[in-house]
NUKEMI-484347 format. One line per 3 residues: their letters; for each residue z, x, y of N, C-alpha, C. Coordinates in steps of 0.05 Angstrom, whole numbers, plus 5000, padded with zeros to 4 digits. Example, Ala and Ser with C-alpha at 12.3 -4.5 7.8 and 13.67 -1.06 7.14 Angstrom:
% NUKEMI-484347
AS) 5156/5264/4886/5156/5246/4910/5156/5264/4934 | 5142/5257/4955/5143/5273/4979/5157/5258/5001
This chain:
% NUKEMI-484347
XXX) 4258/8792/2214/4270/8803/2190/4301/8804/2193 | 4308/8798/2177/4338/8796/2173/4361/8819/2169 | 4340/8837/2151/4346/8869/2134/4324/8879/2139
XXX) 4332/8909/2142/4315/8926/2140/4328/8952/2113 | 4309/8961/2103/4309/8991/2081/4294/9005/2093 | 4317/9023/2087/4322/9052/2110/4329/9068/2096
XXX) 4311/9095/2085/4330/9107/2060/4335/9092/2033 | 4361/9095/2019/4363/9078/2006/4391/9056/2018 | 4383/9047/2046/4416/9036/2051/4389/9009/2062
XXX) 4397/8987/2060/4394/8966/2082/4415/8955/2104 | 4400/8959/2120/4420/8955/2147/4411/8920/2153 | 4427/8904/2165/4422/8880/2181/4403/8891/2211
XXX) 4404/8871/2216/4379/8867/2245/4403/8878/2259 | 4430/8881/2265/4442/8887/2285/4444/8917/2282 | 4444/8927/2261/4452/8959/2241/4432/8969/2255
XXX) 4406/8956/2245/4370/8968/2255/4376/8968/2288 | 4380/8955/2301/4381/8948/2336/4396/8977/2340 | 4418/8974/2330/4434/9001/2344/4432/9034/2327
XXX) 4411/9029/2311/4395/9062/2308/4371/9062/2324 | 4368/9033/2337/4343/9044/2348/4354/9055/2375 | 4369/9044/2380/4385/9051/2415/4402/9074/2414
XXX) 4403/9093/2383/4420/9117/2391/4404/9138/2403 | 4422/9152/2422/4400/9185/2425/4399/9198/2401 | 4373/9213/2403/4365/9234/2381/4375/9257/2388
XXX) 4375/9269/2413/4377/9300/2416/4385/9316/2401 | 4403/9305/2395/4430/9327/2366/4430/9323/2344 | 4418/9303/2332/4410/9286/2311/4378/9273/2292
XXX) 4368/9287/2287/4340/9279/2283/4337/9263/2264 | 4365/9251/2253/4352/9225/2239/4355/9202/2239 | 4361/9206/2270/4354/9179/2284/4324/9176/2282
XXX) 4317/9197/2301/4295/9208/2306/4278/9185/2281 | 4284/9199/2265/4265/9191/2239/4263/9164/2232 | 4292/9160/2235/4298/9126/2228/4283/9107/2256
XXX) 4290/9114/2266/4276/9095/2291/4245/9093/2282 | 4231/9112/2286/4208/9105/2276/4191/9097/2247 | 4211/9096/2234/4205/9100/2202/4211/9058/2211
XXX) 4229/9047/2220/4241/9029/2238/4216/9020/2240 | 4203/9025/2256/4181/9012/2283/4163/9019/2267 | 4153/9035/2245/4130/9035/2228/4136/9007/2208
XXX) 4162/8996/2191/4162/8975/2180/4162/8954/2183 | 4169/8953/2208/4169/8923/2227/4137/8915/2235 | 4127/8944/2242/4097/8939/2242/4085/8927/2220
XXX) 4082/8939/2195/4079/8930/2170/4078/8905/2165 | 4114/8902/2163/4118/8866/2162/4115/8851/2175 | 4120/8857/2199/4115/8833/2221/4083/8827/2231
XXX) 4084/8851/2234/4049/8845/2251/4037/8851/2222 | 4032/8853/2205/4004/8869/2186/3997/8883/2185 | 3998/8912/2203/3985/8934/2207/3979/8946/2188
XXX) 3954/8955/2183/3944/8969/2155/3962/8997/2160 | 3982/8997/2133/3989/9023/2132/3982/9053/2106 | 3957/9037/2108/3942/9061/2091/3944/9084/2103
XXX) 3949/9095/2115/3946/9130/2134/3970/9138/2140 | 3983/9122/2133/4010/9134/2126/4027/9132/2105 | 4022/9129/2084/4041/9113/2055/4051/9147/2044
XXX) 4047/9167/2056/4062/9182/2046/4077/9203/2067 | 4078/9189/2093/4093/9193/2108/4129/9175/2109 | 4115/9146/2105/4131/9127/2100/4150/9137/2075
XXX) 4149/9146/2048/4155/9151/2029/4169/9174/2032 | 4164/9201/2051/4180/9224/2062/4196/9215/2073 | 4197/9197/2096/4219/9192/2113/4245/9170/2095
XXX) 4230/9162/2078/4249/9140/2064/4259/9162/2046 | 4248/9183/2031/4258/9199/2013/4286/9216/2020 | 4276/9220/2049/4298/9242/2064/4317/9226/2063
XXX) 4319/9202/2079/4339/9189/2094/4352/9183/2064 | 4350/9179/2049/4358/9175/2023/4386/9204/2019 | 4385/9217/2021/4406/9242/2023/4412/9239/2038
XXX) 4398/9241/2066/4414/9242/2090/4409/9220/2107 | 4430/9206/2108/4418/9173/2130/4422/9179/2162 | 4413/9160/2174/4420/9165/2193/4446/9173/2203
XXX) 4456/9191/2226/4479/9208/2233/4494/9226/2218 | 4466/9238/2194/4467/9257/2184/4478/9283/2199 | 4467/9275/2222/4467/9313/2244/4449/9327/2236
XXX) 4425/9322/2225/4400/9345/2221/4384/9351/2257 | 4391/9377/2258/4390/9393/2280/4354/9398/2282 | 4341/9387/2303/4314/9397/2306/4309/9426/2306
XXX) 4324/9437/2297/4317/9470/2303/4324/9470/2264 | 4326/9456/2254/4336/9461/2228/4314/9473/2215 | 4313/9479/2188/4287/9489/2169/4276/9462/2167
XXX) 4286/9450/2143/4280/9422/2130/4263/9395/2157 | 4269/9399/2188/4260/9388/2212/4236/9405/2211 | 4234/9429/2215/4212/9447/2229/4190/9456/2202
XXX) 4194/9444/2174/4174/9458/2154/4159/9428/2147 | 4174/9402/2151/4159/9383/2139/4170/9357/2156 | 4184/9348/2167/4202/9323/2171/4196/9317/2201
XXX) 4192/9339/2220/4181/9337/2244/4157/9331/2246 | 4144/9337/2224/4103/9328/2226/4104/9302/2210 | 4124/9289/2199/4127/9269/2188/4136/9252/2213
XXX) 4155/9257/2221/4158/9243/2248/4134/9230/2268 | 4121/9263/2270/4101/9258/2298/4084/9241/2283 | 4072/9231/2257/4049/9220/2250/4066/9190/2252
XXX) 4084/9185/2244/4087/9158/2249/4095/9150/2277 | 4102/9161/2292/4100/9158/2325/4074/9153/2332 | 4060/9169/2320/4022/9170/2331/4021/9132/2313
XXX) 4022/9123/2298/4018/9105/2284/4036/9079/2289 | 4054/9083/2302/4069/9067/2314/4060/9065/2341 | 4042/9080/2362/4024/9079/2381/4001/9066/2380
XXX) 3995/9063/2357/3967/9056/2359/3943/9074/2350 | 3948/9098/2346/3931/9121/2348/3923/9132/2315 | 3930/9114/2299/3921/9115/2266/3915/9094/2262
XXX) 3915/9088/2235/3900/9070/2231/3913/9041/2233 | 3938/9043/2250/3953/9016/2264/3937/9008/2290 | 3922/8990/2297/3911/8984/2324/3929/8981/2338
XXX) 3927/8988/2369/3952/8983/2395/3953/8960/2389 | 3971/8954/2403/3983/8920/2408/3970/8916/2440 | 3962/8932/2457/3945/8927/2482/3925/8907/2483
């Protein structure tokens, strides 16, 4: 892929490379973007059925939409800890293998 949509911004393959290589610690929407990232590449590249997640995908695209990546949303935030953090962990689980995306193993 050439572009990726992220939020409402598309980034080039080099834009996507270096949110995937930033730290999260201070920043959780990297966090988000990285995997929201590695959930669409799954999608498009490999096929992965993303039925078990289409409204996780759609939160993380919704957020990043206000706030894009190097927003500075703080993991200790409200908006991280009431909905955006369990949005996270399901597409990490799904980007693992552990929904309804099979491993790549």
């Amino acid at each position: 892929m050439d572009t990726i949509t992220i939020g409402c911004t598309s980034y080039t393959k080099a834009q996507a490379i270096a949110i995937m290589k930033m730290p999260t610690a201070q920043d959780m929407t990297y966090a988000l973007a990285q995997q929201l990232i590695a959930a669409k590449l799954n999608i498009a590249c490999l096929g992965t059925d993303s039925s078990c997640i289409m409204r996780e995908l759609a939160d993380a695209d919704n957020f990043l939409c206000t706030r894009p990546p190097g927003s500075g949303v703080k993991a200790r935030s409200r908006v991280w800890k009431t909905r955006l953090g369990a949005v996270h962990s399901t597409l990490s689980s799904y980007n693992e293998g552990l929904l309804c995306a099979p491993s790549g193993d």
